[in-house]
C-alpha positions in Angstrom: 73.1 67.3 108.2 76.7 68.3 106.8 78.7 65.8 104.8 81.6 66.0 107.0 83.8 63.6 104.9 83.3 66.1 101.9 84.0 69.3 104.4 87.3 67.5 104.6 88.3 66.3 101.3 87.9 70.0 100.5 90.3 70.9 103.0 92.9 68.4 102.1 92.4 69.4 98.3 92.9 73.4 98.8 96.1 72.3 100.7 97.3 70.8 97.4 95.7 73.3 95.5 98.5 75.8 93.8 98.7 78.8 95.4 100.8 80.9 94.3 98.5 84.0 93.1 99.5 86.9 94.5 96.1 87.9 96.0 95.9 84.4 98.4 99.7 85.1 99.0 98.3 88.6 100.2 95.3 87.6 102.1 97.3 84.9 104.0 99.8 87.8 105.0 97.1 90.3 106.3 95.6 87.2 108.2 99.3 86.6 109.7 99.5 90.1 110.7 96.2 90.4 111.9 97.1 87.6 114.6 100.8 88.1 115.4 100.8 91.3 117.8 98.2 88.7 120.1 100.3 86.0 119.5 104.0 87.4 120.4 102.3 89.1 123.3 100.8 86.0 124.4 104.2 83.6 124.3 106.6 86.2 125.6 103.8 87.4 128.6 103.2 83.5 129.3 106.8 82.3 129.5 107.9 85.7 131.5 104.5 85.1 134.2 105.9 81.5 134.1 109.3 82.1 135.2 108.2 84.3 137.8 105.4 82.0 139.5 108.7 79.3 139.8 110.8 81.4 141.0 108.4 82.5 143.6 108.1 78.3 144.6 111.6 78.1 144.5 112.0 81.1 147.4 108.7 80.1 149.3 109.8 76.1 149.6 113.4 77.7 150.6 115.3 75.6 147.6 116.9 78.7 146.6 117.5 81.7 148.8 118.8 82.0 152.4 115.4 79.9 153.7 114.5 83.3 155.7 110.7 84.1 156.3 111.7 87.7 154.6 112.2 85.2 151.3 109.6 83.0 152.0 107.0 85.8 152.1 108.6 87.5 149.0 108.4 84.1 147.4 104.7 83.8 148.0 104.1 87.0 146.9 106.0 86.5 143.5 104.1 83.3 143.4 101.0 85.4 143.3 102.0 87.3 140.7 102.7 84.5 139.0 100.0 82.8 138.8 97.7 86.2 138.4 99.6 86.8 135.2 99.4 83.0 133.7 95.3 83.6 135.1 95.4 87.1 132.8 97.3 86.0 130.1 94.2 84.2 127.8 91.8 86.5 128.6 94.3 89.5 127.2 95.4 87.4 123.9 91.5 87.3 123.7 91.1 91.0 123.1 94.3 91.3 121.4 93.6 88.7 119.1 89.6 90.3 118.5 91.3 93.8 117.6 93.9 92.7 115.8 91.1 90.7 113.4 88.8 93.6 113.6 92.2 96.1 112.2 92.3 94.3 109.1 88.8 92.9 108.7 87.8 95.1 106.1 90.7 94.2 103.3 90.4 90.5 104.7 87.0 90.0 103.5 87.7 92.4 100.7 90.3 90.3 99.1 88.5 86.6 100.1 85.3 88.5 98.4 87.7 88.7 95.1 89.1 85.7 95.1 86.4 83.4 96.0 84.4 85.4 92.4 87.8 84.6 91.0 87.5 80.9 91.8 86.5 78.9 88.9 
């Protein structure tokens, strides 16, 4: 069984831990870089398939538009798309995410590798 209370008096301790050696200042910017392309794609695809599954409720419950059945059914369909792109979204940052991490993998572990035999 894992002493979780020691697990995380680890944690807590490397926070506090100085770290200002170059290589951890490295490894934490490959690790940044590794996950921001997922990241930025995921916010600015999530927010953009937002705004288009409310406008598509805003035409097809006739708040805004001329309350014709030509917005209506436009509406709907943008509603569709909507939602299909929020439904698409995770599974996309998913892979993203994975190939991003598999990009820089090699000089992740690489540099952990020398700093954990660093460690005293």
């Amino acid at each position: 069984m894992m002493n979780t209370d020691k697990i995380y008096a680890e944690s807590i301790a490397n926070e506090y831990a100085p770290k200002d050696t170059s290589k951890v200042v490295a490894l934490r910017k490959l690790d940044r870089k590794a996950k921001s392309k997922a990241n930025i794609f995921a916010y600015s695809f999530g927010v953009v398939m937002t705004l288009v599954l409310g406008v598509g409720m805003c035409l097809s419950m006739q708040v805004v538009g001329d309350g014709s059945l030509f917005m209506m059914g436009g509406g709907i369909l943008l509603g569709i798309l909507g939602l299909a792109g929020v439904g698409v979204n995770y599974p996309i940052y998913k892979k993203l995410l994975q190939s991003g991490k598999d990009k820089y993998a090699f000089e992740i572990m690489q540099l952990a590798r020398e700093i954990s035999e660093s460690a005293p």
